[in-house]
BAZA-624291 format. One line per 5 residues: number of its first residue (from 1); for each residue x, z, y of C-alpha. Coordinates in pm, 1 decimal. Each point is the difference from the previous one (the first is absolute). Layout:
// BAZA-624291
NUM> X,Z,Y | ... $
// end
This chain:
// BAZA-624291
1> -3377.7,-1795.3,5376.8 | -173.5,-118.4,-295.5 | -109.3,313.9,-268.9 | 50.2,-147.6,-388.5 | -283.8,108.1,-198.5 $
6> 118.5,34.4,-361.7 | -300.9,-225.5,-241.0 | -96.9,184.3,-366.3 | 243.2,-46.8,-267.5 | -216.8,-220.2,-282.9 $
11> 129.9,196.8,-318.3 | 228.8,-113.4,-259.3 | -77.3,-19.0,-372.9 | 302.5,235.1,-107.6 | -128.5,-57.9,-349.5 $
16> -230.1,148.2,-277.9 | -248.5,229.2,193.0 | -58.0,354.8,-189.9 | -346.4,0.8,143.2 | -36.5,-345.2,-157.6 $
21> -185.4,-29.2,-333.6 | 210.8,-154.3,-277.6 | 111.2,24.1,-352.3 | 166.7,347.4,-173.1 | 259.6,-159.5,-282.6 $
26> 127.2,278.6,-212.9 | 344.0,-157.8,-138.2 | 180.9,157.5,-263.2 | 388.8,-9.9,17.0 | 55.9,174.7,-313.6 $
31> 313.0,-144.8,-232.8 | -232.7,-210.7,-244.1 | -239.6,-178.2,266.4 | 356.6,-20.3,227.4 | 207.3,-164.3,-298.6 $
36> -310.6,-215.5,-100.2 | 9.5,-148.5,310.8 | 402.2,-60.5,-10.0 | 3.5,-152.9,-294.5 | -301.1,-207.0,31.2 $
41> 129.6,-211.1,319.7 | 305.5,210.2,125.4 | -212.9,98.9,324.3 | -43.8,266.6,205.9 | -380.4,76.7,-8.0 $
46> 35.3,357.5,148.3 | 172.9,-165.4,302.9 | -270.0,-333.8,23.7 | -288.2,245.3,-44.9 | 86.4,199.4,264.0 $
51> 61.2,-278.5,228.2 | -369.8,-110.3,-38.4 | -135.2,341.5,3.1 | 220.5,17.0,332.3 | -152.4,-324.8,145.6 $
56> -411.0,26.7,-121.6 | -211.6,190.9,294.4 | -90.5,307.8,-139.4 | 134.1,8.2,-326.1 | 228.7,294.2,-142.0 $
61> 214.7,39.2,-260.6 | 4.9,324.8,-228.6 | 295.6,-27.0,-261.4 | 48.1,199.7,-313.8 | 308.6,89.6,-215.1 $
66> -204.5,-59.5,-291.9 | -421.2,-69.1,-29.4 | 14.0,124.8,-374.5 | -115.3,-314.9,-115.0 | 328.2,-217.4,-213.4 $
71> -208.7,-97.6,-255.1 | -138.6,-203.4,217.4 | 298.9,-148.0,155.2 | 41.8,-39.8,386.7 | -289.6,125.4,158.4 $
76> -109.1,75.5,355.6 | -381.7,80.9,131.6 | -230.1,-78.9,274.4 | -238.9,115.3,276.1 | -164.7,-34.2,243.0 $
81> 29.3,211.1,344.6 | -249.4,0.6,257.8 | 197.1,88.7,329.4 | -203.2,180.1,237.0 | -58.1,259.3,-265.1 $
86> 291.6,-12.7,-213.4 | -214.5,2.2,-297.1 | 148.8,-192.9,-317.4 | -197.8,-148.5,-296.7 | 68.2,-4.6,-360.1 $
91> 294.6,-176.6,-129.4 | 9.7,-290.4,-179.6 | 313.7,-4.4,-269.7 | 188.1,-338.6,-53.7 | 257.8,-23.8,-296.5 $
96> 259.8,-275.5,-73.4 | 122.8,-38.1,352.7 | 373.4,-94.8,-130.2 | -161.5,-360.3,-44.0 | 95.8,-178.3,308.6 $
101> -338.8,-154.7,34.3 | -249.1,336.5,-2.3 | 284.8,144.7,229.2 | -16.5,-263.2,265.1 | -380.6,3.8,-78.4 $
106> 29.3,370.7,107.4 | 210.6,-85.8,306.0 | -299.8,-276.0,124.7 | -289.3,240.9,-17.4 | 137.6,289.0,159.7 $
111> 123.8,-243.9,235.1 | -374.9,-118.9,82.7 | -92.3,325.5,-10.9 | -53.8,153.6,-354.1 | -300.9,137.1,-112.4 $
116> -292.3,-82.7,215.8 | -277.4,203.0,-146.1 | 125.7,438.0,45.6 | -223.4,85.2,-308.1 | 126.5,-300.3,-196.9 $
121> 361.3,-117.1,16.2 | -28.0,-244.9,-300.2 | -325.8,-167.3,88.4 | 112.6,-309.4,168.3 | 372.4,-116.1,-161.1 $
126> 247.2,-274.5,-13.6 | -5.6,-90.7,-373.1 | 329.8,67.5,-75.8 | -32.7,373.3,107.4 | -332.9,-11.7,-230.3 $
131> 184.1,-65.0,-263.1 | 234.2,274.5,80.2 | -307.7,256.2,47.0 | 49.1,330.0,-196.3 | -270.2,201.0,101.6 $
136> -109.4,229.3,337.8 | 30.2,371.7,58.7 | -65.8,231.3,290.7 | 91.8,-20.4,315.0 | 398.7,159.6,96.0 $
141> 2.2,331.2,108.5 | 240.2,-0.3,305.0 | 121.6,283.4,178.7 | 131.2,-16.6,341.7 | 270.9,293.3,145.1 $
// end
């Protein structure tokens, strides 16, 4: 009788890896950034956001009733997290994301990976999100349960 050896499993990519480094997109979902976006192209950019936070290795998505910010229309941020150490950088602020072109610019970079550089999130940009540039501030403060 022959014995059956059973050969290694190769692993399956099941996805975005936690351990992975990747972008941290702060998204607010308040009512003004949430109707800009509705009445700008009738989309759901909660939903399309997630979907690429959902499908970039390492990224994650933090969202916010409200960032305080509706002066300066819709408005998310980003960082950089290294993810062996869990550290995050500063975030870089980005306003006018109800225009359908700096939103889909959005989409593209977190998609290749957002922010490159931990310590500086805006150095290396597409131009459209340049343009959108509203300033940097310090890194989230996350707490874990």
């Amino acid at each position: 009788m022959k014995r059956r050896t059973s050969r290694p499993r190769k692993p399956t990519d099941t996805g975005p890896s936690a351990e992975a480094s990747g972008p941290v997109l702060a998204w607010c979902s308040g009512s003004r950034c949430a109707a800009l976006h509705r009445l700008n192209d009738g989309e759901d950019h909660q939903q399309q956001i997630a979907s690429t936070i959902r499908t970039t290795r390492g990224a994650v998505l933090i969202t916010s009733p409200c960032l305080g910010r509706c002066e300066l229309a819709s408005i998310a941020a980003v960082a950089r997290r290294d993810g062996p150490s869990n550290r995050i950088g500063p975030l870089a602020w980005f306003s006018g994301l109800e225009d359908h072109h700096r939103f889909r610019a959005l989409q593209e970079w977190l998609r290749a990976g957002g922010p490159q550089q931990i310590l500086q999130p805006d150095r290396i940009l597409p131009p459209v999100l340049r343009d959108a540039t509203c300033g940097t501030t310090p890194p989230p403060r996350i707490h874990r349960d």
